[in-house]
Phi, psi and omega in degrees: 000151199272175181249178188231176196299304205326315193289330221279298188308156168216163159292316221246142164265160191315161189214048230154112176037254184266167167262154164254140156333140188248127199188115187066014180103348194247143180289123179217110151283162197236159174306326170247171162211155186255164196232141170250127199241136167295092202302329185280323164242003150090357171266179184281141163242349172176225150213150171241162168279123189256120161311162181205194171297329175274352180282306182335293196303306166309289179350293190311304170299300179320313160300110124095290177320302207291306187305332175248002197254325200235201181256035173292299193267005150304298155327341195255347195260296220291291184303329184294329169291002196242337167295340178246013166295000000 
């Protein structure tokens, strides 16, 4: 059974074990997670909330809100443009 975004959202940021997604303002977990393993010795460092389609989907919308709702793409004309000076 899919979780759906409401059960997706949290308040609280993680205190903890895995990490979660930052997406809209918000801590948002996933059905699954995954374990991060160090490649150079092969131990565990933890676990993440593995994306899918509804964190994508969230992700997007939010960059889209946030980019027509704030001084977000003024920011972005303004420092990019000083990146290509």
């Amino acid at each position: 059974m899919a979780t759906t975004e409401t059960e997706l959202l949290l308040r609280e940021p993680p205190s903890g074990g895995t990490a979660l997604h930052w997406i809209g303002g918000q801590w948002l977990d996933s059905d699954e997670h995954r374990e991060s393993i160090n490649p150079a010795t092969g131990e565990l460092i933890g676990s993440y909330a593995k994306g899918g389609n509804t964190e994508a989907e969230l992700a997007v919308t939010g960059a889209l809100r946030a980019f027509r709702e704030t001084d977000c793409a003024e920011s972005i004309v303004r420092y990019g443009s000083r990146a290509l000076r």
